[in-house]
Backbone as a chain_set.jsonl record, in Angstrom:
{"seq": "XXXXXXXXXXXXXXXXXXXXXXXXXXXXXXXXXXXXXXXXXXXXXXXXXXXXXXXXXXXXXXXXXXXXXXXXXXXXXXXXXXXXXXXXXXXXXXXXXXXXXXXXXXXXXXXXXXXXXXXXXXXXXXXXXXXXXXXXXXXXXXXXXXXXXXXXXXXXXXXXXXXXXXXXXXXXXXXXXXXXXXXXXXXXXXXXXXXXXXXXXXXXXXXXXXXXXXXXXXX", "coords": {"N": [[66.303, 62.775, -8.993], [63.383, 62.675, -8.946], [63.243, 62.158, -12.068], [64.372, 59.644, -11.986], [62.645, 58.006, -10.939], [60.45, 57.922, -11.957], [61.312, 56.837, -14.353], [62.022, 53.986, -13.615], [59.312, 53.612, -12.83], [57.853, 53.359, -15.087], [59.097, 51.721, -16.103], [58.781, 49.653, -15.084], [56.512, 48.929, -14.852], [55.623, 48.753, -17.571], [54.229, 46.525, -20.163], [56.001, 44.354, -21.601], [56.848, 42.498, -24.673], [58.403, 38.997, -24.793], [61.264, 38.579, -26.415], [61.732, 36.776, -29.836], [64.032, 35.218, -29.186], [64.082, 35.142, -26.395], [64.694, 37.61, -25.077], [63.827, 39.724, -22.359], [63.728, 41.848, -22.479], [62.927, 43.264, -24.7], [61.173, 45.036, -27.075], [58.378, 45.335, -28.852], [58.646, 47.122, -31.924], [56.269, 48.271, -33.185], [54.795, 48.719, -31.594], [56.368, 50.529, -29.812], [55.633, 52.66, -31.673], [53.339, 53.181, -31.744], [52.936, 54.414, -28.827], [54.856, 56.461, -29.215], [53.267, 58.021, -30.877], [50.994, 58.317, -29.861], [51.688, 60.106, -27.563], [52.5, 62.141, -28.755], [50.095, 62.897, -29.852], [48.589, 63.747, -27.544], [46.92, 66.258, -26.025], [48.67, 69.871, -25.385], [51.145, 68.078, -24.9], [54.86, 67.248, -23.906], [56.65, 68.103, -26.3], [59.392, 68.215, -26.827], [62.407, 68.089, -28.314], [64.592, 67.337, -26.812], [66.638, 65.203, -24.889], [65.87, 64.721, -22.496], [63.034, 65.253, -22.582], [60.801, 65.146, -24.651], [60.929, 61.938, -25.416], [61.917, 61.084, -23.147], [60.094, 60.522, -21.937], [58.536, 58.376, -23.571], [60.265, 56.503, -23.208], [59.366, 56.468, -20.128], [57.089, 55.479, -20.709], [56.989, 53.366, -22.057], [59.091, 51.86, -21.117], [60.989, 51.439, -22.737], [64.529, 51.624, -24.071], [66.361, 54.091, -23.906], [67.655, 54.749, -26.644], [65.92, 53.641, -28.38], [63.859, 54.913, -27.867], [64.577, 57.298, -29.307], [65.251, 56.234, -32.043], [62.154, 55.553, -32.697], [60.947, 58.33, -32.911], [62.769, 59.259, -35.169], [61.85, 57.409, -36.775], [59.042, 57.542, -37.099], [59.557, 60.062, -38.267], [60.355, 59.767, -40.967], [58.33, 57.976, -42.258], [56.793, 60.13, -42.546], [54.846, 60.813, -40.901], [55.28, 62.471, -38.049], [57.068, 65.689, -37.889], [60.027, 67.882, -37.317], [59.631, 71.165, -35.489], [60.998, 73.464, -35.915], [61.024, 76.119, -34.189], [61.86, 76.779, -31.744], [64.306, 78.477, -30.166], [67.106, 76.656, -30.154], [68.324, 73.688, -30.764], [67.369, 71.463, -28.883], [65.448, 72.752, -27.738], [63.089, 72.382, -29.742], [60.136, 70.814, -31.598], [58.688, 67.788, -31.5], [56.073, 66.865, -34.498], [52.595, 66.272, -35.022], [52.27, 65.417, -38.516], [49.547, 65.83, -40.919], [49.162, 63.376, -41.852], [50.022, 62.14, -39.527], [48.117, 63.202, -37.901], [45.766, 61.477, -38.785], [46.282, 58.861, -38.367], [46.798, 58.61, -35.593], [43.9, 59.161, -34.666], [43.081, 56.602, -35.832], [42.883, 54.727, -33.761], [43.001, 51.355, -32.855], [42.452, 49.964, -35.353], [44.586, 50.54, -37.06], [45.885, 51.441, -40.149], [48.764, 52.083, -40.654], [49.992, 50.697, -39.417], [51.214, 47.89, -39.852], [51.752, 45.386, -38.201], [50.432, 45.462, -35.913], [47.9, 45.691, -36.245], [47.57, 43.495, -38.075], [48.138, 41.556, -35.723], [45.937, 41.927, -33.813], [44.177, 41.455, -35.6], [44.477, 38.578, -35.68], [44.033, 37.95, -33.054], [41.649, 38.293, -33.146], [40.297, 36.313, -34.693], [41.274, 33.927, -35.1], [41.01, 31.451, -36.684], [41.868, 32.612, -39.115], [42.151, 32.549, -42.866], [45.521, 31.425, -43.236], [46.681, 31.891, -46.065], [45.465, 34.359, -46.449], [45.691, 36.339, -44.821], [48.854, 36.991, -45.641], [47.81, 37.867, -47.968], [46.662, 39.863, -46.786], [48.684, 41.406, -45.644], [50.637, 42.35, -47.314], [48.979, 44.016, -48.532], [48.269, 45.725, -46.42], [51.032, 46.874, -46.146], [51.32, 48.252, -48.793], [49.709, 49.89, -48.706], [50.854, 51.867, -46.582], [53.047, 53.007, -48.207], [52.313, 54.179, -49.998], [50.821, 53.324, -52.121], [47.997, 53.214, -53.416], [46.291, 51.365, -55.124], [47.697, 49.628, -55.76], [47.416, 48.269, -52.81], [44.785, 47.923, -53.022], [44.19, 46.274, -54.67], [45.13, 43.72, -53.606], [43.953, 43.847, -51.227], [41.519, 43.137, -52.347], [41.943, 40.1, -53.348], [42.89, 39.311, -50.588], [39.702, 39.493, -49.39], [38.941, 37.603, -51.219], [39.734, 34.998, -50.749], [39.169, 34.712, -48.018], [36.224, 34.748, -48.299], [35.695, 32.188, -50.211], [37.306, 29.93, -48.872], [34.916, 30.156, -46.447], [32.81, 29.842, -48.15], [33.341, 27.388, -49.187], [32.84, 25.131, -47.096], [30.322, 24.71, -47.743], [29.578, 23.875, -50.139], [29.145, 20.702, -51.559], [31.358, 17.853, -52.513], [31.318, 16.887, -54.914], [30.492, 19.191, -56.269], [32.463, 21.051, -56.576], [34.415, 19.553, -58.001], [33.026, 19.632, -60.215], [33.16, 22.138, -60.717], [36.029, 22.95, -60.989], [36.795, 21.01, -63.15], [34.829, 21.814, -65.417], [36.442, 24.676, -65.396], [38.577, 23.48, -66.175], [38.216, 22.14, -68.704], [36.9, 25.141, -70.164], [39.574, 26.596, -70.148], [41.151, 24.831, -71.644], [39.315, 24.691, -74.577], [39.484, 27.026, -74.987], [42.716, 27.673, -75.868], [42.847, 25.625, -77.561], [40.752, 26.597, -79.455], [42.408, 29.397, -80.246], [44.582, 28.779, -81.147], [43.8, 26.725, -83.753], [42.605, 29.429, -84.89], [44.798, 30.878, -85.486], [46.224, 28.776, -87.21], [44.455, 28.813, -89.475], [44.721, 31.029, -90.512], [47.404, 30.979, -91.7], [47.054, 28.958, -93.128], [45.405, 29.665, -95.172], [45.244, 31.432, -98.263], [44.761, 33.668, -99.521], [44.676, 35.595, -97.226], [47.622, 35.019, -96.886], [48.769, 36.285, -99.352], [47.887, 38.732, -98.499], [48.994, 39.51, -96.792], [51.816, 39.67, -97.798], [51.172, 41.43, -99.815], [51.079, 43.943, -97.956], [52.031, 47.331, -97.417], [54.951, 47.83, -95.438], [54.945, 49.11, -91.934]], "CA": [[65.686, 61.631, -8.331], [62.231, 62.332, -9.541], [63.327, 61.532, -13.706], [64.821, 58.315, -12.163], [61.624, 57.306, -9.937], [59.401, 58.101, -13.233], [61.863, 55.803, -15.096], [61.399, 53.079, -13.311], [58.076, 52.993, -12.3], [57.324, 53.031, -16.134], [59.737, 50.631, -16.798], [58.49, 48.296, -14.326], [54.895, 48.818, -15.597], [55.243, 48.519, -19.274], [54.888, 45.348, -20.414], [57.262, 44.064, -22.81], [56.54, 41.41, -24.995], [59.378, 38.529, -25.622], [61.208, 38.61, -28.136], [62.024, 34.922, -30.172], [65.167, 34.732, -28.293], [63.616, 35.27, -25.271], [65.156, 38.802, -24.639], [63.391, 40.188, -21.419], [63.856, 43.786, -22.514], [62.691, 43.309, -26.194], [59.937, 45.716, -27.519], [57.664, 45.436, -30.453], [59.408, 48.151, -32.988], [55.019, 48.706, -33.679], [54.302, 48.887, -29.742], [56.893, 51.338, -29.274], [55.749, 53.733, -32.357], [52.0, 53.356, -31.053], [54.114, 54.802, -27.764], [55.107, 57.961, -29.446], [52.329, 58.332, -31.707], [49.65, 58.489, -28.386], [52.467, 61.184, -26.488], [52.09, 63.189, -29.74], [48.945, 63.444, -30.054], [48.387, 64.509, -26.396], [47.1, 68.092, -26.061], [49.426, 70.535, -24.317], [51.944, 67.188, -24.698], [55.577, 68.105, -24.013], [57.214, 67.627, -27.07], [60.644, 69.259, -27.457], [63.189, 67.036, -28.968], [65.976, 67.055, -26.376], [66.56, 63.521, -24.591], [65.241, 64.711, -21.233], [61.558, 65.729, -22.79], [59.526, 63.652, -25.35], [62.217, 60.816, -25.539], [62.544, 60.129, -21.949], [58.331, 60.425, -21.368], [58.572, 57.064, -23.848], [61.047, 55.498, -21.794], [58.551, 56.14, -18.857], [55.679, 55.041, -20.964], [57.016, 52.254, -22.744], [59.766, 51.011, -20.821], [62.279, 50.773, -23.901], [65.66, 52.38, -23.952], [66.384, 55.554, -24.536], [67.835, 54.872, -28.104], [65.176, 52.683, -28.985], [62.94, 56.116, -28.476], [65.359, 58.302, -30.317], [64.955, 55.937, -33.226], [61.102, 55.415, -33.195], [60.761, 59.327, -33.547], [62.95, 58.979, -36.282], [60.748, 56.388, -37.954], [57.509, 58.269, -37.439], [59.696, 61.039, -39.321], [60.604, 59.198, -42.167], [57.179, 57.783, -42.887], [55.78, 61.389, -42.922], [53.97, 60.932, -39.855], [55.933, 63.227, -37.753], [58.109, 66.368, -38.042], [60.208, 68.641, -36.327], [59.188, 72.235, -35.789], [62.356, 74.308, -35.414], [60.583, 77.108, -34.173], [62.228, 77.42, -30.787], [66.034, 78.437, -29.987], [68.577, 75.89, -29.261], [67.552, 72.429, -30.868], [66.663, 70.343, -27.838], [63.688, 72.961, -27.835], [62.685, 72.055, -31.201], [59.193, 70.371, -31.026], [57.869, 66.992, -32.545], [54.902, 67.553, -34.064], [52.275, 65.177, -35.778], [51.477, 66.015, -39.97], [48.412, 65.391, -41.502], [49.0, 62.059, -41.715], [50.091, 61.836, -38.671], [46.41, 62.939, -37.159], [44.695, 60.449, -38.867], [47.124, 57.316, -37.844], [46.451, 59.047, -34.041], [42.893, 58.711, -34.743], [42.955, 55.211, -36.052], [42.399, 53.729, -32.886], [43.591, 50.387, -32.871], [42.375, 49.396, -36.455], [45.246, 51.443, -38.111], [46.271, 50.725, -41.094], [50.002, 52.238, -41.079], [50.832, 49.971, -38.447], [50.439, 46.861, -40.54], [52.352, 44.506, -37.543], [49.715, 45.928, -34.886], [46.741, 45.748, -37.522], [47.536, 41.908, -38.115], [48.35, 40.434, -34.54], [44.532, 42.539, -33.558], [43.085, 40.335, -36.113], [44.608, 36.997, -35.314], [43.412, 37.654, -31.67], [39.733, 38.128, -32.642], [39.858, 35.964, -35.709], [42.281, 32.941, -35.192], [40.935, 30.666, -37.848], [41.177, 33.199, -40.709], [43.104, 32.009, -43.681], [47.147, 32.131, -43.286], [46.927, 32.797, -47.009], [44.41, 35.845, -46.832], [46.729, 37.42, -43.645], [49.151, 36.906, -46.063], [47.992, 39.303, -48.772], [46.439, 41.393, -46.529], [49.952, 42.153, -45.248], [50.69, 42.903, -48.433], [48.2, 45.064, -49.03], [48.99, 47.396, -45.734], [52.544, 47.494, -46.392], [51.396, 48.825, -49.913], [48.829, 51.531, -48.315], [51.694, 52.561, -45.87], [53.879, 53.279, -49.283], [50.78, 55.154, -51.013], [50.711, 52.865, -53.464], [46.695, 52.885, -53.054], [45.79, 50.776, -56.732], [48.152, 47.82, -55.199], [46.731, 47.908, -51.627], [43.401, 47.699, -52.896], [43.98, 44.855, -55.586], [45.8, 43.037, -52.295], [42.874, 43.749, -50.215], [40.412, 42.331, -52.903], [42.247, 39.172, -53.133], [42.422, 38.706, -49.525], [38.553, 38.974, -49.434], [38.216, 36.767, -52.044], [40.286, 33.866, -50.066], [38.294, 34.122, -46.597], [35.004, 34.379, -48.741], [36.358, 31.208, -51.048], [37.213, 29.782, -47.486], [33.598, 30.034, -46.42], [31.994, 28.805, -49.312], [34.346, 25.322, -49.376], [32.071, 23.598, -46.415], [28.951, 24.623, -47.721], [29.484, 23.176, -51.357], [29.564, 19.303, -51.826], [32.723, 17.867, -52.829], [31.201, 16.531, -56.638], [30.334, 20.319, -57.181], [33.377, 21.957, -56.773], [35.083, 19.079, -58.835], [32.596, 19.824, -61.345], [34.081, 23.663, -61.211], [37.404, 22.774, -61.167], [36.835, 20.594, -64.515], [34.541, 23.118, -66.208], [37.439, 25.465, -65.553], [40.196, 22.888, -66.805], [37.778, 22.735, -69.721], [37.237, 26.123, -70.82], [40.802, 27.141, -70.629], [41.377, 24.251, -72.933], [38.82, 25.102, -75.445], [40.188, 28.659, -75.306], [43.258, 27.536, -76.314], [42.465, 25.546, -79.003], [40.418, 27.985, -80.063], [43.097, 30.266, -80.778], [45.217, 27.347, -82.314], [42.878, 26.535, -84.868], [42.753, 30.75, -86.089], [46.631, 31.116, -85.832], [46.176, 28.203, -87.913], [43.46, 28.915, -90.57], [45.371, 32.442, -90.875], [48.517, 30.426, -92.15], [46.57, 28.35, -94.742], [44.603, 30.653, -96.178], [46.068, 31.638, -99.273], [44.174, 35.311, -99.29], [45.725, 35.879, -96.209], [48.997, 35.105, -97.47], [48.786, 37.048, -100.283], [47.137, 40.168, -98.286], [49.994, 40.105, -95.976], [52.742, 39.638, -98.388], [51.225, 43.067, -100.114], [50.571, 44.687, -97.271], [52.969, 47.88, -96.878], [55.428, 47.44, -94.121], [54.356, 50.219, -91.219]], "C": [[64.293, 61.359, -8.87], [62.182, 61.667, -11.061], [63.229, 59.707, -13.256], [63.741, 57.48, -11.513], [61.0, 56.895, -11.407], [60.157, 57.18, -14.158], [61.921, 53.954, -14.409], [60.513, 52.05, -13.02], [57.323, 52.552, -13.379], [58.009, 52.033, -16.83], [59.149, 49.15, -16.361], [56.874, 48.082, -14.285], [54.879, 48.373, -17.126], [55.347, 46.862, -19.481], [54.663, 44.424, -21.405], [57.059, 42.736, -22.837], [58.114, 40.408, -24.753], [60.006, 38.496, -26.574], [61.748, 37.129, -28.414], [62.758, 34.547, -29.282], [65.061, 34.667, -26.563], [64.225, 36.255, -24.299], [64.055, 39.504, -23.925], [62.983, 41.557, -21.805], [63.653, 44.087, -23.906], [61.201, 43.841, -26.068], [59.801, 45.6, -28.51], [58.207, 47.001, -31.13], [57.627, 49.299, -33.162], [54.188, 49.154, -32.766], [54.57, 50.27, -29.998], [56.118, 52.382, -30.059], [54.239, 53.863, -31.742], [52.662, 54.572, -30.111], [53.839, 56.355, -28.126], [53.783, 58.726, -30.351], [51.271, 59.266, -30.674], [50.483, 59.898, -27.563], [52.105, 62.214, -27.493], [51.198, 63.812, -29.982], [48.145, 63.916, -28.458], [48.068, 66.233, -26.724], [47.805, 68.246, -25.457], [50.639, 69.372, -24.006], [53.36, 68.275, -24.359], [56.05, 67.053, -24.521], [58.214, 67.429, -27.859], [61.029, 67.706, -27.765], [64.224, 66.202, -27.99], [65.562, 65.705, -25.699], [65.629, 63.728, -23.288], [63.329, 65.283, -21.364], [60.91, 64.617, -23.668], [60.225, 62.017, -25.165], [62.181, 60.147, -24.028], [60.727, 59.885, -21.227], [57.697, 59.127, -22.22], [58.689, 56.27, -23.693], [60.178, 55.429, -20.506], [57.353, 55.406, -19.113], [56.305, 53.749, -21.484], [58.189, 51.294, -21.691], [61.156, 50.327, -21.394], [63.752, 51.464, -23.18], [65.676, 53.364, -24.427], [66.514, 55.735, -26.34], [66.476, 54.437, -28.925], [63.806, 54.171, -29.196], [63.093, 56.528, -29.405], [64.787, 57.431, -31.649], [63.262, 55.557, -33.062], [60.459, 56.868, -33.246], [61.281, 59.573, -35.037], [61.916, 58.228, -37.434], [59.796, 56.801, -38.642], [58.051, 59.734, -38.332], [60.251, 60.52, -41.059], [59.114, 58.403, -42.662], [56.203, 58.987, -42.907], [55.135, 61.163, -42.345], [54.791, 62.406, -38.535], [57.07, 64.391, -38.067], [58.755, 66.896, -37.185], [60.334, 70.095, -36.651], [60.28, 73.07, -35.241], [61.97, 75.84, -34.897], [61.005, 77.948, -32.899], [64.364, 77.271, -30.501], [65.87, 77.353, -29.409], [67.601, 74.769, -29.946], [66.999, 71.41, -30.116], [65.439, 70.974, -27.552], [62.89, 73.042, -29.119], [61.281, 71.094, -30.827], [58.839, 69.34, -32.317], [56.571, 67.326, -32.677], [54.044, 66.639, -35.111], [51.941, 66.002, -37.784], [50.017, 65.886, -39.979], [47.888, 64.101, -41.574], [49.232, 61.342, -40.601], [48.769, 61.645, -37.771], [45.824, 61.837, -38.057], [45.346, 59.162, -38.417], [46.987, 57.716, -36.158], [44.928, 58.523, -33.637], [42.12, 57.532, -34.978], [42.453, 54.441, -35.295], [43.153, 52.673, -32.796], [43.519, 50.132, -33.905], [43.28, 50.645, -37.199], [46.274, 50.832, -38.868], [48.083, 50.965, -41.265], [50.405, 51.615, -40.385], [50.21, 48.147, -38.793], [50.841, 45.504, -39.393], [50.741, 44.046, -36.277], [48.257, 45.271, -35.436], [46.707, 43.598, -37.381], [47.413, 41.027, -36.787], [47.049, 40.945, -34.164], [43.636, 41.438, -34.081], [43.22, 38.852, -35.971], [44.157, 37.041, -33.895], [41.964, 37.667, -31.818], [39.715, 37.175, -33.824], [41.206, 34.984, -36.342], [42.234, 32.069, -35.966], [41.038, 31.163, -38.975], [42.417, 32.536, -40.971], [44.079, 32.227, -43.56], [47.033, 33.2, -44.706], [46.089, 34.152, -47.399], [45.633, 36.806, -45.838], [48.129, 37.566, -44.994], [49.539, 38.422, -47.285], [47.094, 40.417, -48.119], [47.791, 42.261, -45.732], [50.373, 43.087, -46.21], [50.139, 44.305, -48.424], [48.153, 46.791, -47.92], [49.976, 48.321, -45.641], [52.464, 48.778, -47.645], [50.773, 50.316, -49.198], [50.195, 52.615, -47.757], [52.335, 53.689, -46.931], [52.952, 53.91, -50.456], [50.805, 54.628, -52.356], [49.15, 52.305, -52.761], [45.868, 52.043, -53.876], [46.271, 49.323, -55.926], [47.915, 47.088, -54.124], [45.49, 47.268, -51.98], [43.293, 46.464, -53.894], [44.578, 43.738, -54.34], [44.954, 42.787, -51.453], [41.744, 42.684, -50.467], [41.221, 40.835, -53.22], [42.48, 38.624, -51.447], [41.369, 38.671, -48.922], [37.929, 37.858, -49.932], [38.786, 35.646, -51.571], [40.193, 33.542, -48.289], [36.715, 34.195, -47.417], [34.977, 32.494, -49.775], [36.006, 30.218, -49.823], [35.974, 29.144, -46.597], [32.598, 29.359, -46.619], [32.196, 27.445, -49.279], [33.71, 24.637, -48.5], [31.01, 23.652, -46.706], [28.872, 23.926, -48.857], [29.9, 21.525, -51.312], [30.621, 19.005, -52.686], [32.759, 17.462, -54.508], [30.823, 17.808, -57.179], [31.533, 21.393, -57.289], [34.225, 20.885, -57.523], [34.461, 19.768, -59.61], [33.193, 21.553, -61.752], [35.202, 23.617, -61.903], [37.461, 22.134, -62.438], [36.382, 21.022, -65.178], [35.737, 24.228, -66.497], [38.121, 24.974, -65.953], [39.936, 23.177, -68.571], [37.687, 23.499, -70.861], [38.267, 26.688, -71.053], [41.234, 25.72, -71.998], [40.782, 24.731, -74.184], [39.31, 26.17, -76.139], [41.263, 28.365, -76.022], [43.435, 26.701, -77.561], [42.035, 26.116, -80.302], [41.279, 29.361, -80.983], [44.061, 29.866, -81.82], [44.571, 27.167, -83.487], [42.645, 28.41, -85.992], [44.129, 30.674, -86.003], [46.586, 30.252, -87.152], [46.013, 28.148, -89.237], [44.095, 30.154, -91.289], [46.776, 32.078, -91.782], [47.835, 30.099, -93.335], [45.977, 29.031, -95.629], [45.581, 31.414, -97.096], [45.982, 33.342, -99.616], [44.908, 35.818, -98.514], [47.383, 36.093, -96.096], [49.77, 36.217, -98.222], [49.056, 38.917, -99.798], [48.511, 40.644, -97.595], [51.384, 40.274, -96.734], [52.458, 41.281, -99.269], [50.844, 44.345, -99.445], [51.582, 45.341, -97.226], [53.739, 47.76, -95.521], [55.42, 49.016, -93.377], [55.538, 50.682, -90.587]], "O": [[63.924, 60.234, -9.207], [61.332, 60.824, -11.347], [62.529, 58.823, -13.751], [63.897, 56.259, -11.523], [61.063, 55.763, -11.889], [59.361, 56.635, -14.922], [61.817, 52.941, -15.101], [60.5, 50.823, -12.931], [56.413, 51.733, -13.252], [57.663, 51.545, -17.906], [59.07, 48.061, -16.929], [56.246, 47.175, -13.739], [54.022, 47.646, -17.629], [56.254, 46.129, -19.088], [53.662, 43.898, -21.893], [57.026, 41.93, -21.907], [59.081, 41.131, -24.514], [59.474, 38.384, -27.678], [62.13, 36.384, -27.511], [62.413, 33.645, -28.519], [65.874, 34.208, -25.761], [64.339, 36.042, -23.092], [63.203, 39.976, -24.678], [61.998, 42.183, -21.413], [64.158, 45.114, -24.359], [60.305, 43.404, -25.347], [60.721, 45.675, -29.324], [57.954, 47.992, -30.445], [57.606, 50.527, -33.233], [53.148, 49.791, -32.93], [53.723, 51.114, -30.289], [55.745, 53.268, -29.289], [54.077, 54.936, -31.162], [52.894, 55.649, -30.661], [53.045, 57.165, -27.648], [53.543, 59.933, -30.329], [50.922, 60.445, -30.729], [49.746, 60.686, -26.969], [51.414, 63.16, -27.114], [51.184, 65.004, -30.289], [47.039, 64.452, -28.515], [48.691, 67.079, -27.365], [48.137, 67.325, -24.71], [51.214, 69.551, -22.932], [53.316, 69.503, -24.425], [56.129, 65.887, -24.132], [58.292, 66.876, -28.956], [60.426, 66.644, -27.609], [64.613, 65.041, -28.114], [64.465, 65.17, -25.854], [64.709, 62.938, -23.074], [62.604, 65.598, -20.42], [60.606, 63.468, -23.347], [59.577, 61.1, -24.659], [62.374, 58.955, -23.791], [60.382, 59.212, -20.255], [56.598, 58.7, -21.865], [57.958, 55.284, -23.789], [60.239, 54.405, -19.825], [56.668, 54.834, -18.265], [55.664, 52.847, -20.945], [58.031, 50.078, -21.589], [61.934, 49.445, -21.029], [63.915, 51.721, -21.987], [65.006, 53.626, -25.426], [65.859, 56.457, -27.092], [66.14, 54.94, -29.997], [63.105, 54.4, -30.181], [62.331, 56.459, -30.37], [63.876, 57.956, -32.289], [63.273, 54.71, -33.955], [59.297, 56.809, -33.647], [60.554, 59.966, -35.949], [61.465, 58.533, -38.538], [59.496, 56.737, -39.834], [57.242, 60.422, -38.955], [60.399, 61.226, -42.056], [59.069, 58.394, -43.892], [55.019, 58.878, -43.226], [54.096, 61.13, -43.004], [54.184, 63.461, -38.72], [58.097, 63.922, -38.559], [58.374, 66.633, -36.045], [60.9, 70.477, -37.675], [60.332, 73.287, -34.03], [62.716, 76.743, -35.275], [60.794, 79.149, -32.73], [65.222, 76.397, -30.618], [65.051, 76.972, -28.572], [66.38, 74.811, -29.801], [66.244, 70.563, -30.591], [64.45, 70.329, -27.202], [62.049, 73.923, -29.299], [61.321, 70.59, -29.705], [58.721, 69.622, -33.51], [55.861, 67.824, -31.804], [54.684, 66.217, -36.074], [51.395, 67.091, -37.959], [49.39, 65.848, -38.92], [46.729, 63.707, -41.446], [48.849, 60.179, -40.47], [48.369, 60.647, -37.172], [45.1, 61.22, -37.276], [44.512, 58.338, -38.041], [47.152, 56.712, -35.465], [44.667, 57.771, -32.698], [40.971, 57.311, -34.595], [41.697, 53.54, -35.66], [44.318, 53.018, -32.603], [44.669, 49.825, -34.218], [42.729, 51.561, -37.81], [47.176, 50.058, -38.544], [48.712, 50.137, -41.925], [51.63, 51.722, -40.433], [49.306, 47.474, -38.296], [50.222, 44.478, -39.675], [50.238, 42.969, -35.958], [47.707, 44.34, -34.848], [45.996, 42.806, -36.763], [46.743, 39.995, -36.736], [46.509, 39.842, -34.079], [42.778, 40.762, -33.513], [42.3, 38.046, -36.109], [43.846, 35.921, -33.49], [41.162, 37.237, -30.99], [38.527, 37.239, -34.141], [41.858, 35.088, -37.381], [43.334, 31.585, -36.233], [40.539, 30.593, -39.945], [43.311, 32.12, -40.234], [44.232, 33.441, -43.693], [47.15, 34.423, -44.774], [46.131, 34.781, -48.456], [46.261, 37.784, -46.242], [48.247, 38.773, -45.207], [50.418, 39.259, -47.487], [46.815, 41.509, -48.614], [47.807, 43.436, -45.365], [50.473, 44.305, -46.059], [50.715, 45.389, -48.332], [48.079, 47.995, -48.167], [50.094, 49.514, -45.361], [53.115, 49.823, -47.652], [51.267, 51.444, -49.198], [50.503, 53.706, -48.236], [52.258, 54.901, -46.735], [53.158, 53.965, -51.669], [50.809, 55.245, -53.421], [49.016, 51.398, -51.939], [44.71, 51.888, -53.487], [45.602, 48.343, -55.599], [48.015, 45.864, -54.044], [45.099, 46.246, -51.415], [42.302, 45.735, -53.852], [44.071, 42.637, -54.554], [44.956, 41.716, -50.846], [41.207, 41.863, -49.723], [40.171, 40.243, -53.468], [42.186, 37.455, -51.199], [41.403, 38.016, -47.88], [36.934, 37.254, -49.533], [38.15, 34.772, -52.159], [40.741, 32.706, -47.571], [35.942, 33.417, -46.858], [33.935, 31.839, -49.752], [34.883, 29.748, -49.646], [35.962, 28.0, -46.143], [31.825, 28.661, -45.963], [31.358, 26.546, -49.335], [33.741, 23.427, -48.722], [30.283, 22.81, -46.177], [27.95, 23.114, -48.777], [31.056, 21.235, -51.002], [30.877, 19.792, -53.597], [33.735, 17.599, -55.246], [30.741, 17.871, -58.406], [31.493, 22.402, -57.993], [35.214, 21.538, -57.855], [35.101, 20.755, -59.976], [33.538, 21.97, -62.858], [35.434, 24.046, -63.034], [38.318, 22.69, -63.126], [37.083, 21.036, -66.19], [35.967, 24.617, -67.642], [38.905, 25.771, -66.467], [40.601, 23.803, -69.397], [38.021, 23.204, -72.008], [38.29, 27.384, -72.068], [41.565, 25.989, -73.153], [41.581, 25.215, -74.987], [39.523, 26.329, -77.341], [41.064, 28.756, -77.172], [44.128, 27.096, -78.499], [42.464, 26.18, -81.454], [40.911, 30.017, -81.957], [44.303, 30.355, -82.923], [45.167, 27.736, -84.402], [42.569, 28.561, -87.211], [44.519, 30.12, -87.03], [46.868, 30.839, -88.196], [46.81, 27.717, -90.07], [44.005, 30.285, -92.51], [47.181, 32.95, -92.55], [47.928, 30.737, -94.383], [46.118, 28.893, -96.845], [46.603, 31.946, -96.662], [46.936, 34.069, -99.894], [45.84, 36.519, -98.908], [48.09, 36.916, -95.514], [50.817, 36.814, -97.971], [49.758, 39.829, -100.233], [49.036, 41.75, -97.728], [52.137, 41.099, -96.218], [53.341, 42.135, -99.347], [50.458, 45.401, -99.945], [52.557, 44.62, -97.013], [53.064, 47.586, -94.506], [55.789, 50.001, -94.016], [55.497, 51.662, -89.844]]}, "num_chains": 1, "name": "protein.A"}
């Protein structure tokens, strides 16, 4: 009677976004792992595996379904945030337990970066005019961190600085000086290419050249 009070009372507390379809009982996939993340990192948490211990203290906290736990422990074990510590007989006393990477995504706070869903809707609530196309590649660029590709996050990151600073700039500049950019730049890429036209060119006619390459050993 007490599991089923404690399941209720957290069911009928949590509260669960919409989902498109307007499913009542639909949880954010990024909610829920928050969810387990926060139970985990509890001191003295209880964290065995079986359904009636960490799993069903999700369901009281979050409000999801039972499966919907089961698989967001899963998750957090497949992104190497979580393991399980087989250290006690019988597998339902088996204990989740956070990695390395797990404590620092605990510690994150709200600005955490492995939770790139969480991370984004944070910043459209304090910062509703920023550029679609900067949210854009800064999605990008968390998905990449998540996937430790840290070279492609950070070239992702610096392009979505450079398109809310861009952004910025565009009402302070008058509209005949950023033509004048934009045609300087049409410009110099022309030149450039001419430029190179004209030696491809000169490299053909030249008769030296001809010569040099016709006795040049082949490598």
């Amino acid at each position: 009677m007490c599991g089923s009070t404690t399941h209720t009372a957290g069911a009928r507390g949590a509260r669960r976004p919409p989902s498109p379809s307007g499913d009542e009982g639909y949880l954010r996939p990024m909610d829920l792992r928050r969810h387990a993340i926060e139970l985990l990192a509890t001191p003295q948490g209880e964290t065995r595996f079986g359904s009636s211990y960490l799993p069903a203290q999700i369901v009281a906290r979050s409000g999801c379904r039972p499966h919907e736990a089961h698989a967001a422990l899963w998750g957090l074990l497949g992104e190497g945030i979580a393991y399980l510590d087989p250290g006690q007989q019988g597998p339902d006393n088996w204990k989740w337990r956070l990695t390395e990477v797990g404590l620092l995504a605990a510690s994150g706070g709200t600005w955490e970066p492995r939770d790139p869903d969480g991370f984004l809707r944070r910043l459209r609530m304090q910062a509703p005019d920023v550029d679609p196309a900067a949210l854009v590649y800064l999605d990008e660029s968390l998905r990449a961190f998540g996937a430790q590709c840290y070279l492609s996050s950070s070239v992702m990151l610096g392009v979505a600085a450079e398109q809310v600073f861009m952004g910025l700039a565009r009402p302070s500049l008058p509209r005949p000086a950023l033509a004048r950019r934009s045609s300087a730049k049409r410009s110099t890429t022309r030149a450039a290419r001419r430029t190179r036209a004209s030696t491809s060119s000169a490299r053909c006619s030249n008769p030296t050249a001809r010569a040099c390459r016709k006795g040049s050993p082949t490598h």
